[in-house]
BAMAR-896288 format. One line per 2 residues: number of its first residue (from 1); their letters; for each residue x, y, z of C-alpha. Coordinates in Angstrom, 1 decimal. Example, Ala and Ser with C-alpha at 12.3 -4.5 7.8 and 13.67 -1.06 7.14 Angstrom:
residues 2
1) as) 12.3 -4.5 7.8; 13.7 -1.1 7.1
***
This chain:
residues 610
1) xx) 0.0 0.0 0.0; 3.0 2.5 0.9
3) xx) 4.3 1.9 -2.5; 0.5 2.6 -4.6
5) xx) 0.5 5.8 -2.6; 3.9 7.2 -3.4
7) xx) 2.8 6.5 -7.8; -0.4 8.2 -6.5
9) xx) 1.8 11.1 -5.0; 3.6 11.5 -8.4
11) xx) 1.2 11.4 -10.1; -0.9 14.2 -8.1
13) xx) 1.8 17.1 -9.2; 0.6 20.2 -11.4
15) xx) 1.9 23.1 -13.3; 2.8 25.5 -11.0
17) xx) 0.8 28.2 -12.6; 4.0 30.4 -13.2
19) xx) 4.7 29.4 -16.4; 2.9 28.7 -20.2
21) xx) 1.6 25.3 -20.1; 2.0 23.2 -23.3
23) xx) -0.9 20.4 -23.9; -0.8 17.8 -25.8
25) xx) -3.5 15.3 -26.3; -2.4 12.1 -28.7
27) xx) -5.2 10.3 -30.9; -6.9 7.8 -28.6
29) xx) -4.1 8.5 -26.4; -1.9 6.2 -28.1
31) xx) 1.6 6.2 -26.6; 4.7 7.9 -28.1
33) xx) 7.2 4.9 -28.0; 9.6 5.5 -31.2
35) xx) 11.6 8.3 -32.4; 10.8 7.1 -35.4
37) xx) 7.2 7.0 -35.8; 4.8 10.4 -35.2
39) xx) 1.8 9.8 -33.5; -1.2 12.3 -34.5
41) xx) -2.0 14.9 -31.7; -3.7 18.0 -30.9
43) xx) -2.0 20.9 -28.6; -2.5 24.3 -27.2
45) xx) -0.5 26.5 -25.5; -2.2 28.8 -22.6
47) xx) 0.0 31.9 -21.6; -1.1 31.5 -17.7
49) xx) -0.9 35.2 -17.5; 2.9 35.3 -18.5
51) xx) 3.5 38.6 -20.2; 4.4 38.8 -23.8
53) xx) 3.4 35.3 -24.3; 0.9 34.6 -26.6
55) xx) -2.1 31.4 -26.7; -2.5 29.1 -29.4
57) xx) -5.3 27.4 -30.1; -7.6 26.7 -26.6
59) xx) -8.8 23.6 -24.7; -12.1 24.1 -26.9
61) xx) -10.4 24.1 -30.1; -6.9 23.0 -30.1
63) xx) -4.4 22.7 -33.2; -3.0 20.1 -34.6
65) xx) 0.2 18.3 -34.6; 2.3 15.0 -34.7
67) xx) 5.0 14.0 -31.9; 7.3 11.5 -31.6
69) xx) 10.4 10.8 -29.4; 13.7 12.3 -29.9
71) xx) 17.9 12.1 -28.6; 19.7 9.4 -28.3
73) xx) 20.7 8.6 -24.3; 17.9 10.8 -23.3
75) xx) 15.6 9.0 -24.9; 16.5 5.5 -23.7
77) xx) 18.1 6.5 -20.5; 15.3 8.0 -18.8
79) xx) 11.1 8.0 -17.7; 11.3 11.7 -18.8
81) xx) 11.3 11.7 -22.6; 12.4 14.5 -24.9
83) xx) 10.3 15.0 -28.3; 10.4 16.0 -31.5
85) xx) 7.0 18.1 -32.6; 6.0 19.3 -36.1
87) xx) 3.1 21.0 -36.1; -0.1 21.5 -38.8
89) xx) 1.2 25.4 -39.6; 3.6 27.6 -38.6
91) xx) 3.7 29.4 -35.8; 5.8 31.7 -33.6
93) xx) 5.4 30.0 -30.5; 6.9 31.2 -27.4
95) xx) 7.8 34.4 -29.3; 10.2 32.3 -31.4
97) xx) 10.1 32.8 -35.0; 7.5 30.6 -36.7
99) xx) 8.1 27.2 -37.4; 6.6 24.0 -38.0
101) xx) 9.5 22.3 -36.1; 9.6 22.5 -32.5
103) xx) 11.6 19.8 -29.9; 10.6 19.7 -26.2
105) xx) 13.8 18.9 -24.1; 13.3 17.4 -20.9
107) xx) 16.7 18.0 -19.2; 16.1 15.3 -17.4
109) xx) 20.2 14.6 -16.6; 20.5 18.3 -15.7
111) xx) 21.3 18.4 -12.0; 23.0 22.0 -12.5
113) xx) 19.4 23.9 -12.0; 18.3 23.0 -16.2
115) xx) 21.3 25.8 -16.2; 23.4 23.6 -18.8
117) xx) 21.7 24.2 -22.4; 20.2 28.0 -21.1
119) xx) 23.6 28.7 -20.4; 25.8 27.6 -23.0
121) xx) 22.9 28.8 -25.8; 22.9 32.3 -24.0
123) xx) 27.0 32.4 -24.9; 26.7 31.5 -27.7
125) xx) 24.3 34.6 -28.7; 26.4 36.3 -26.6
127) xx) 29.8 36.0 -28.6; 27.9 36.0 -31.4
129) xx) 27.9 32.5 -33.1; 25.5 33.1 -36.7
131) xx) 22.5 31.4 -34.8; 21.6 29.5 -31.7
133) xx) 18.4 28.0 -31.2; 15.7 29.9 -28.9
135) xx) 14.5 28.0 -26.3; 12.2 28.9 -23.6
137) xx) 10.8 27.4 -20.4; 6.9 26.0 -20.6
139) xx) 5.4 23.1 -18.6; 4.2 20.1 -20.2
141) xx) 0.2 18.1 -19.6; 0.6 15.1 -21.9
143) xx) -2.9 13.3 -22.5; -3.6 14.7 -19.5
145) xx) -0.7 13.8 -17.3; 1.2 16.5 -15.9
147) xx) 5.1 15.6 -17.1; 7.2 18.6 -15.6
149) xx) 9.0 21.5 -16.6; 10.3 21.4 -20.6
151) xx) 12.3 23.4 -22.6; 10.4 24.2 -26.1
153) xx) 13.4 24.5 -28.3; 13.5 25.6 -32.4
155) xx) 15.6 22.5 -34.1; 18.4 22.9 -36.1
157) xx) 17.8 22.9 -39.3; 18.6 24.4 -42.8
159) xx) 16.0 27.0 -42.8; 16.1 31.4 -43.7
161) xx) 15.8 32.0 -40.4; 17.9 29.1 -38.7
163) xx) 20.1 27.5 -40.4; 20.4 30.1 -43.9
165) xx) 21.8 28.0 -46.1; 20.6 26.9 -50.0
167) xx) 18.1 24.3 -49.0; 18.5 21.6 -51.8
169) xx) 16.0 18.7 -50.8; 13.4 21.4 -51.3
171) xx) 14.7 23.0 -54.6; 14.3 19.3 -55.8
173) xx) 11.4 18.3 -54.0; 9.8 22.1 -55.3
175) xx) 10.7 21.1 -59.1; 9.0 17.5 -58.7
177) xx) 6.1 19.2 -57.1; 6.1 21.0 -59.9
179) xx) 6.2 19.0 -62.4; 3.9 16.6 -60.9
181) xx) 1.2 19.1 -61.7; 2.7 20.5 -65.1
183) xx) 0.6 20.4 -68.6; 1.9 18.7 -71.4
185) xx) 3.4 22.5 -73.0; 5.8 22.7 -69.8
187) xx) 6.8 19.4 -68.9; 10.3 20.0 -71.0
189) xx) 10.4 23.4 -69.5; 10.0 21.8 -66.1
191) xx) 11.9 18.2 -66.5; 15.2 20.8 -67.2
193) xx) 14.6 22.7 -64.3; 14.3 19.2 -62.1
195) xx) 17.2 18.2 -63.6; 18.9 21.5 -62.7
197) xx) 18.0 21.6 -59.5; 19.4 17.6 -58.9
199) xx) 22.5 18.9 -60.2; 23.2 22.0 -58.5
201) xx) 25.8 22.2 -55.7; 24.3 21.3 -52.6
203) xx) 24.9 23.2 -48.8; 25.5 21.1 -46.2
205) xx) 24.3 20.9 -42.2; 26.4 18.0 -40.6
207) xx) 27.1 16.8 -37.4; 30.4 15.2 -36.0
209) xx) 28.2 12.4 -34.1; 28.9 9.7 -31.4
211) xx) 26.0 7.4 -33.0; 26.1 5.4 -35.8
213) xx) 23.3 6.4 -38.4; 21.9 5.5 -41.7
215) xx) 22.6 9.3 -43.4; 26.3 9.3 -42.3
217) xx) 29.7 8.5 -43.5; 32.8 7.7 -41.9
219) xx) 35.8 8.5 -42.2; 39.2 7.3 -40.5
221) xx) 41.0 10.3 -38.1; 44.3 10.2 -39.1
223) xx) 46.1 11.1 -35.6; 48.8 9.4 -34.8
225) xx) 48.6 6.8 -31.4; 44.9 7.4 -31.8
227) xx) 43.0 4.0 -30.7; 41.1 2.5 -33.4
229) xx) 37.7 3.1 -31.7; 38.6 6.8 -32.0
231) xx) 39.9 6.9 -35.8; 35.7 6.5 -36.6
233) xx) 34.9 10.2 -37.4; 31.4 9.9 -38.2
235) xx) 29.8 12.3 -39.9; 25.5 12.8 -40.2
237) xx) 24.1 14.7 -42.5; 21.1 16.7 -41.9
239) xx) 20.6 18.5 -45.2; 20.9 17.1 -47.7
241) xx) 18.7 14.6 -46.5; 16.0 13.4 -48.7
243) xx) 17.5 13.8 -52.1; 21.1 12.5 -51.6
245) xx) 22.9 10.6 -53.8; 26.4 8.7 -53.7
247) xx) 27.9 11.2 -55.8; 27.3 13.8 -52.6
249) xx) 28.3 11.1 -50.3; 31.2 10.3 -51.6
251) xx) 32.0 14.3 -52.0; 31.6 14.8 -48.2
253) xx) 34.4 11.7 -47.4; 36.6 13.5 -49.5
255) xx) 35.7 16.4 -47.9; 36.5 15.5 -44.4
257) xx) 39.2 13.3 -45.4; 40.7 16.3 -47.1
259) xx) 40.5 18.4 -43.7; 41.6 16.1 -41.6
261) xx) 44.8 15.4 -43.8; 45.4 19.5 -43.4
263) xx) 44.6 19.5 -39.7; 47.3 16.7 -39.4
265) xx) 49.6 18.3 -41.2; 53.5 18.8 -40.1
267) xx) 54.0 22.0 -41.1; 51.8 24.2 -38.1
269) xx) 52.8 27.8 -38.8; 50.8 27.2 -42.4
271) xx) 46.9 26.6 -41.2; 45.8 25.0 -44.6
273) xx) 42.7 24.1 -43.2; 41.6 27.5 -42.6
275) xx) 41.1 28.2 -46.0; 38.1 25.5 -45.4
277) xx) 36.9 25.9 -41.9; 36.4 29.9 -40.7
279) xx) 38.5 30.1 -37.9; 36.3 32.7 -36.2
281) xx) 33.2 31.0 -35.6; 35.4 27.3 -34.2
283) xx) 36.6 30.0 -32.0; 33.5 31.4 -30.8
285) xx) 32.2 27.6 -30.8; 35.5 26.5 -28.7
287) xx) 35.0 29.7 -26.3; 31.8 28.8 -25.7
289) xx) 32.0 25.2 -25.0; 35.4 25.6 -22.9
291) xx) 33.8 27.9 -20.5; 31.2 25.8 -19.4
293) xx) 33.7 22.6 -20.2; 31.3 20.8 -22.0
295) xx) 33.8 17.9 -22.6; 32.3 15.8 -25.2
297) xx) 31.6 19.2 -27.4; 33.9 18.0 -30.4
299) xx) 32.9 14.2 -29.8; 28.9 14.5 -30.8
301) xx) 26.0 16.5 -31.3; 29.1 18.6 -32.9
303) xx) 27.5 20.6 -35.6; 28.9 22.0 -38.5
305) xx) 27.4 23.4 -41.8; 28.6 25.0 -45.2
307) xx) 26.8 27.4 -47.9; 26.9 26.5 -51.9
309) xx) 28.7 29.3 -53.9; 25.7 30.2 -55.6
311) xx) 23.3 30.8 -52.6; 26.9 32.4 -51.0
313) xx) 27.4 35.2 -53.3; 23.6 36.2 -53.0
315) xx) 23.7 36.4 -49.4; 26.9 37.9 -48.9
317) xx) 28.8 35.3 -47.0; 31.0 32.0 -48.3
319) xx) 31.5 28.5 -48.5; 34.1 27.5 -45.7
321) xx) 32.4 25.4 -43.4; 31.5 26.8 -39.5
323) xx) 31.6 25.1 -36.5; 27.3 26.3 -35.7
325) xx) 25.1 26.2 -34.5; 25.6 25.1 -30.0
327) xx) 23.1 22.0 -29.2; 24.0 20.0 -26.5
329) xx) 25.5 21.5 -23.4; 24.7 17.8 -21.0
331) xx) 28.6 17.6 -20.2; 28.8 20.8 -18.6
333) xx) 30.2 22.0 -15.4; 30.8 18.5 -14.3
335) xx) 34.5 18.7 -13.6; 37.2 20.8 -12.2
337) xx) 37.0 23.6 -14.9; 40.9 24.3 -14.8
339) xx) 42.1 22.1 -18.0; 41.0 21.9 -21.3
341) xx) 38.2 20.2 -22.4; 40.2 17.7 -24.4
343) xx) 42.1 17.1 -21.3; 41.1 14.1 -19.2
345) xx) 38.3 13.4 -20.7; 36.6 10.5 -21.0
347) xx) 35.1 10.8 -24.5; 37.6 11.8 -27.1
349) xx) 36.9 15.2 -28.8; 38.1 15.0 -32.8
351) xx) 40.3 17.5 -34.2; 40.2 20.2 -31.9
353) xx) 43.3 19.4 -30.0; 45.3 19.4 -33.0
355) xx) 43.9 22.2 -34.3; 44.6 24.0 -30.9
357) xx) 48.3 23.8 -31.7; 48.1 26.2 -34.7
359) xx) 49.5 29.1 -33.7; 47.1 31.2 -36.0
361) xx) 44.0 29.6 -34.5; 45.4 30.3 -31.3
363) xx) 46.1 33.8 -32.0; 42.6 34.0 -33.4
365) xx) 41.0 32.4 -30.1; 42.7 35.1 -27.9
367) xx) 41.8 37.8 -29.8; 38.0 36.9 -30.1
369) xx) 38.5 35.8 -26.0; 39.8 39.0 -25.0
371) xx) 36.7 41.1 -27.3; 34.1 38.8 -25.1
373) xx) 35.0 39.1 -21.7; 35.9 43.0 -22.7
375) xx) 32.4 42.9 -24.0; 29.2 40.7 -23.7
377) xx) 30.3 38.0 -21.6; 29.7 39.5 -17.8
379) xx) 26.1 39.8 -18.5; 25.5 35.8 -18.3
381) xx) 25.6 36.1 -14.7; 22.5 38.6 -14.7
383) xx) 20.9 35.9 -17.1; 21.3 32.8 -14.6
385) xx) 19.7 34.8 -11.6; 17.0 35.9 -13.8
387) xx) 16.6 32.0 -15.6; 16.9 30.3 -12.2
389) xx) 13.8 32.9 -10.6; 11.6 32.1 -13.8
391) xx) 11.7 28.7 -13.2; 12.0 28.1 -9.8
393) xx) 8.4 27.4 -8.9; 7.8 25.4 -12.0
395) xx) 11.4 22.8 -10.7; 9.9 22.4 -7.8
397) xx) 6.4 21.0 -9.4; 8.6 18.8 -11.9
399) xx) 10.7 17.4 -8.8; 7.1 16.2 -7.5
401) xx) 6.3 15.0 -10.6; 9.8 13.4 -11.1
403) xx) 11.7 13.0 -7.4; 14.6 11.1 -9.3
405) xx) 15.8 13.9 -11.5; 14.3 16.9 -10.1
407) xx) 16.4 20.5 -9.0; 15.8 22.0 -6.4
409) xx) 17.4 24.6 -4.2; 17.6 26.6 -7.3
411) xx) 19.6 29.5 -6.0; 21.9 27.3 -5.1
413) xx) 22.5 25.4 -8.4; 22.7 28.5 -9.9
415) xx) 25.4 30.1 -7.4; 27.4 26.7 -8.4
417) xx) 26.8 27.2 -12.2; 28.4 30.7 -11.4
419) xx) 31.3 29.8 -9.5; 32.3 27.4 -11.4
421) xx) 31.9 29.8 -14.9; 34.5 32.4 -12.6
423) xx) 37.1 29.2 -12.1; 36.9 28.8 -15.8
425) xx) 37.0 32.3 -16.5; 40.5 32.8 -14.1
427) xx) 42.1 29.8 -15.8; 41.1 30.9 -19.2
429) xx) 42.5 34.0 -18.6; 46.2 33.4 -18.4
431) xx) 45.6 29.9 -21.3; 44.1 32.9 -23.8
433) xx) 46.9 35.5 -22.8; 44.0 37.8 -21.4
435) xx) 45.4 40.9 -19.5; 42.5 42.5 -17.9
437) xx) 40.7 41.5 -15.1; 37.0 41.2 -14.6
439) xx) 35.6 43.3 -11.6; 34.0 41.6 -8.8
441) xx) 30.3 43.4 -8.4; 29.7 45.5 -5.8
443) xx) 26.3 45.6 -3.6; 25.0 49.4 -4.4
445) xx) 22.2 51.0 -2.9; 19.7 53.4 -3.2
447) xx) 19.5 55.2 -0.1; 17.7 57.8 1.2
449) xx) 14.4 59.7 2.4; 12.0 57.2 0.4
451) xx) 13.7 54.0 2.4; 14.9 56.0 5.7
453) xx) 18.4 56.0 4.5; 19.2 52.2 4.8
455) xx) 20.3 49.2 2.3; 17.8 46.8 1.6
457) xx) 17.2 44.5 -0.9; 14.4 46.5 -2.9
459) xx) 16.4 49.2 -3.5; 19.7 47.4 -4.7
461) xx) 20.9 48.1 -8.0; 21.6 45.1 -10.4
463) xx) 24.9 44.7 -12.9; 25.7 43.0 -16.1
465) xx) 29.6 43.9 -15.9; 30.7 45.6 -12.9
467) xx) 30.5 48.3 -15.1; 26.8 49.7 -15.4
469) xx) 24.4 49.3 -12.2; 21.0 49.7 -12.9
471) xx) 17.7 50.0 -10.5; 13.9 50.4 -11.6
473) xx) 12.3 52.2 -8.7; 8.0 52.7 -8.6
475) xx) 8.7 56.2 -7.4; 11.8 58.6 -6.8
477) xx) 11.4 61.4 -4.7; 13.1 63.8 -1.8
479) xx) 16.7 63.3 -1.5; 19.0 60.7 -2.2
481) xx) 22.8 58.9 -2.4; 24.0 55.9 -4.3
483) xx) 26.3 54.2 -1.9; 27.7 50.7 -0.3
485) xx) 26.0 49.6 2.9; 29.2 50.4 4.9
487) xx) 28.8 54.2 3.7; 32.9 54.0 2.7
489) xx) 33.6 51.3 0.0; 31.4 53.9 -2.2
491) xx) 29.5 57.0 -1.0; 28.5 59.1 -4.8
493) xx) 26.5 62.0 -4.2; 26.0 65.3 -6.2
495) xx) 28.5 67.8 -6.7; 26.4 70.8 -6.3
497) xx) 23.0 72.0 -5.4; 20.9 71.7 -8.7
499) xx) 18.3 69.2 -8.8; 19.4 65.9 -11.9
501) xx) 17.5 66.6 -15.0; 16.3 63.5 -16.6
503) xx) 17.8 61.7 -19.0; 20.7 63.7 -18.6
505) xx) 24.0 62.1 -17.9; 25.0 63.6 -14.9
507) xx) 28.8 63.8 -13.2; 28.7 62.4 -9.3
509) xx) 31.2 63.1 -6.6; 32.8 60.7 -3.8
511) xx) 31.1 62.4 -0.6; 29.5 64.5 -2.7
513) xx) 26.2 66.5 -1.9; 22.4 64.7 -1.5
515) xx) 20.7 64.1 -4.6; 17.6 65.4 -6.1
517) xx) 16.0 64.6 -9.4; 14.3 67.5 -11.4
519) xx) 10.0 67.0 -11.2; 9.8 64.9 -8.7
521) xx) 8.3 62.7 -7.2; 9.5 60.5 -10.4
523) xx) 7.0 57.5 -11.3; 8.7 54.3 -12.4
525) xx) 12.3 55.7 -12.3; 15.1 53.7 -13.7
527) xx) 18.7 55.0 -12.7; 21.8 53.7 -14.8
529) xx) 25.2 54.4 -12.7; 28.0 54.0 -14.9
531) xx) 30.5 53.2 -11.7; 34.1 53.9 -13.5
533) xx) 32.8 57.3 -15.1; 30.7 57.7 -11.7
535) xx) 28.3 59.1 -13.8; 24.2 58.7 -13.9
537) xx) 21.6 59.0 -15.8; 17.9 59.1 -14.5
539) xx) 14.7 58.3 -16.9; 11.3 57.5 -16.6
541) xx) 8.3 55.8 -19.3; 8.6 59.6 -21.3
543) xx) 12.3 59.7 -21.2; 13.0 55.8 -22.5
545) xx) 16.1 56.3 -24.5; 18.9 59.5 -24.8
547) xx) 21.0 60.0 -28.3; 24.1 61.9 -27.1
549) xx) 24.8 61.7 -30.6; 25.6 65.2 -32.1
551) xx) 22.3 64.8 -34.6; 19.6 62.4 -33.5
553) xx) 19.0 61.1 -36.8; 20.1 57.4 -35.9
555) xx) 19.2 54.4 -38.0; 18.0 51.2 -35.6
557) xx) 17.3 48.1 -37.0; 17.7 44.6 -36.1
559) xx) 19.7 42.2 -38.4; 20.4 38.7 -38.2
561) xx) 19.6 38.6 -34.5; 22.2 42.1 -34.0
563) xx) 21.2 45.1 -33.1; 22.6 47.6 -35.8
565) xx) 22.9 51.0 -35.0; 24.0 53.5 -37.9
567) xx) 25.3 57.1 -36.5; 26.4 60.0 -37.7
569) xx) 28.6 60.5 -35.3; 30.1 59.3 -31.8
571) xx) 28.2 59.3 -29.0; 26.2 57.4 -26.5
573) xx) 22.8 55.4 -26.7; 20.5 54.2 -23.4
575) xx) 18.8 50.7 -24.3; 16.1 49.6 -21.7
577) xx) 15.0 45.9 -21.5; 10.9 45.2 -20.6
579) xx) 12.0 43.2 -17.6; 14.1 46.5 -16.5
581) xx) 17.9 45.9 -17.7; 19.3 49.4 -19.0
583) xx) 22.6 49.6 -21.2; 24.6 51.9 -22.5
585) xx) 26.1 51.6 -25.8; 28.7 53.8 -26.9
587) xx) 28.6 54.4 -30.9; 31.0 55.0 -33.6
589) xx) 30.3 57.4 -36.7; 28.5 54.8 -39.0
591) xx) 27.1 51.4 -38.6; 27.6 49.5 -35.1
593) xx) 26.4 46.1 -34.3; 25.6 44.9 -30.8
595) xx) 24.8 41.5 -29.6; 22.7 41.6 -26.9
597) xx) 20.5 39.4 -24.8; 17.5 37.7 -26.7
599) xx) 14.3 39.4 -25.9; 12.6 43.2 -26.0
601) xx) 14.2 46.5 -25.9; 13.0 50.0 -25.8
603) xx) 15.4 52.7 -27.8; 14.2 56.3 -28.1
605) xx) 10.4 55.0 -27.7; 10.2 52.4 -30.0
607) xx) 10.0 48.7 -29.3; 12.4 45.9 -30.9
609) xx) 12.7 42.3 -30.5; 16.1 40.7 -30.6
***
């Protein structure tokens, strides 16, 4: 009886109402029990009050899709399954861009807080690989079966806004279609342009995989001493898929017998095999997946892909192959993160040791190092305390549902996953020849009349890089300092008697005068210290972005996930988050490109989605 009441226990869990709640209802409720197979299913997603997220379909009238399982040791290792979803339509779920293709990750082997794959994607966009998958939180009723906390994640795939490469199983599957349905006056018109299509150069998305699989070939590493079970480089190819022949097979051998003949080469000070693989994205993907030691990073789910010349030239880019997009981050912060990831691991990683003793992919992996953590890179920590809070309530209704893999203690897991990214980041910093040293943040408060002068917790301001502090405050009135709790570490007050104007950048002074802010009281306030220039800037909803531009006629846009900023001059530009982050970007006469965190952003008024 004690063990009937413990299923019943399980069983009993529900979403925790915090976040968008994903159901899924199969035909009959028939099982999901390939990852072969789809089984036919309905599904709607219902916000649950979560701002910015929108419903799809409704318990009434939901939509339909298929499902089936997905991964490889997650799939067979675990009671928590992963899936693979295609839906009916496309559709933006989640805020993502619209898809048909859609896989629910169960994280069910992530006892680091789910932190792994949030963390090592939000690097990657960070650093700015070309794309990483989005991927957002939900919480999963299967059938009617609560299943836990999921992470609805786009797929990687060769796609204009994934993957942008020429898609050649649908140029051929297009002209059959095509044809298919042509009158007798175009069928020679249309059998040429079939046949053109079937011979034109394809692009490839491959993976360097741990798995033997039917659309993969193999070819033998060349290292010398390797064992033979790690000569078997195997390579999977995603696209082409459907419309391969042996003719492409046997080009991608050659291919990837070709690079890793250059890789092995003698002769290290000439890096052959950079004039096939771009050195600067395998740098960004080696940053990334050192700094969370993701150990296995080079030894599967290791993806790689490569444009056609054609489909090249149009959009501006080329035909080397780059290591892109990030997937699987399940090996991370597992170990002592002082050594390499090829170092005492216990799956061998191809290549990427060798290729580590070129002197010009070294050079190029300190220089694109040293532009990160001078950069981008300090506001991950921000993005773990934020991650860890949005999903705390929903870990602890999936460790009911699931007491064998469940997190809890989230603030804690996420303190870990932060300690161990600063060990990496020390012992990264003399391996990549990086001079500078990262800040430690410093507590800052808000003190003064509205909170009796004291340091509390709801009027402590918030970092991304030591650098800028910000604080969103419901009202600011009667005077005020921005100071430590100890009153000495740092004590910034005014340097005269006139009150701050809004959206003003404003000079303060170590024991300088009380504050006061021009207007006030101040609704919904949000003060940006910059601590080095110990200067600060005040705005409110009317005031949401400042151009210290000498003209204001700036150009904002958003491209390829960047925000691009055209000026005509240099200057400064405020960009507020909707969930209260403020940054200042400092701009160059003409066209600048920032990548920041995925979500929205206010500049000068208008709203933009990144």
């Amino acid at each position: 009886m004690a063990f009937m009441a413990a299923v019943v226990a399980v069983y009993a869990a529900q979403p925790s109402g915090t976040l968008p709640v994903l159901h899924i209802d199969t035909e009959n409720n028939a099982p999901i029990l390939t990852k072969t197979d789809y089984v036919a299913a309905t599904y709607y997603l219902d916000p649950k009050g979560v701002e910015g997220v929108e419903a799809f379909g409704s318990e009434a009238a939901p939509l339909p899709l298929q499902i089936r399982g997905r991964g490889n040791y997650t799939w067979t290792g675990f009671d928590k399954k992963p899936y693979r979803l295609k839906l009916d339509k496309k559709q933006a779920l989640m805020g993502m861009e619209k898809s048909k293709h859609w896989a629910l990750l169960a994280h069910a082997d992530d006892s680091k807080g789910f932190l792994r794959n949030a963390v090592g994607f939000q690097l990657s966009r960070l650093i700015g690989l070309p794309w990483t998958p989005g991927d957002a939180p939900v919480e999963v009723v299967l059938n009617g079966d609560y299943i836990g906390l999921y992470f609805l994640t786009e797929t990687v795939r060769v796609d204009k806004t994934r993957v942008n490469v020429y898609d050649y199983d649908s140029a051929v599957e297009d002209a059959e279609d095509a044809l298919a349905e042509a009158t007798d006056a175009d069928r020679a018109e249309l059998q040429a342009a079939l046949e053109a299509a079937r011979a034109a150069e394809p692009a490839w998305l491959v993976e360097i995989d741990n798995y033997p699989d039917e659309e993969q070939v193999v070819v033998t590493e060349t290292r010398p001493g390797l064992p033979e079970e790690d000569k078997v480089l195997r390579v999977t190819y995603d696209s082409p898929s459907d419309f391969i022949t042996e003719e492409h097979r046997q080009w991608l051998i050659d291919e990837f017998t070709d690079l890793d003949s250059r890789i092995y080469a003698e002769d290290k000070e000439r890096c052959t095999w950079a004039e096939k693989i771009d050195l600067t994205d395998l740098a960004k993907f080696f940053i990334v997946n050192q700094l969370v030691d993701n150990y296995e990073s080079f030894h599967g789910s290791c993806k790689l892909y490569r444009d056609n010349a054609a489909h090249a030239a149009k959009s501006g880019t080329d035909t080397k192959w780059h290591f892109s997009p990030v997937w699987d981050f399940g090996s991370s912060f597992n170990r002592d993160m002082r050594h390499m990831i090829f170092e005492e691991s216990e799956w061998y990683n191809h290549w990427i040791e060798e290729m580590y003793s070129f002197p010009a992919f070294k050079a190029e992996i300190d220089r694109v190092y040293a532009g990160f953590m001078d950069g981008n890179y300090s506001r991950i920590y921000e993005y773990i305390d934020n991650y860890a809070d949005a999903i705390t309530a929903a870990a602890a209704s999936d460790k009911e549902r699931w007491p064998q893999y469940g997190n809890d203690n989230l603030s804690e897991r996420a303190s870990d996953v932060k300690n161990k990214l600063r060990e990496s980041v020390k012992f990264l910093n003399e391996e990549f020849n990086y001079e500078h040293v990262i800040p430690e943040p410093v507590e800052i408060y808000l003190m003064g009349e509205i909170n009796g002068w004291q340091a509390n917790s709801s009027y402590k301001f918030s970092t991304t890089d030591s650098r800028i502090y910000t604080i969103y405050v419901p009202e600011l009135s009667g005077e005020f300092k921005i100071a430590t709790s100890d009153w000495n570490t740092i004590d910034l007050g005014g340097s005269g008697n006139s009150p701050i104007q809004l959206g003003v950048v404003t000079p303060l002074s170590d024991r300088g005068a009380n504050c006061t802010v021009a207007g006030a009281p101040i609704a919904e306030a949000t003060l940006t210290l910059d601590l080095p220039a110990k200067t600060l800037v005040i705005t409110d909803p009317s005031h949401s972005g400042i151009d210290t531009t000498s003209e204001t006629s700036l150009k904002v846009a958003v491209i390829n996930g960047n925000l691009t900023v055209s000026s005509p001059a240099a200057g400064s530009l405020m960009v507020h988050s909707i969930d209260g982050l403020t940054v200042v970007l400092e701009l160059y006469p003409g066209e600048n490109t920032f990548c920041l965190p995925r979500g929205f952003y206010i500049i000068n008024g208008n709203k933009y989605a990144i």
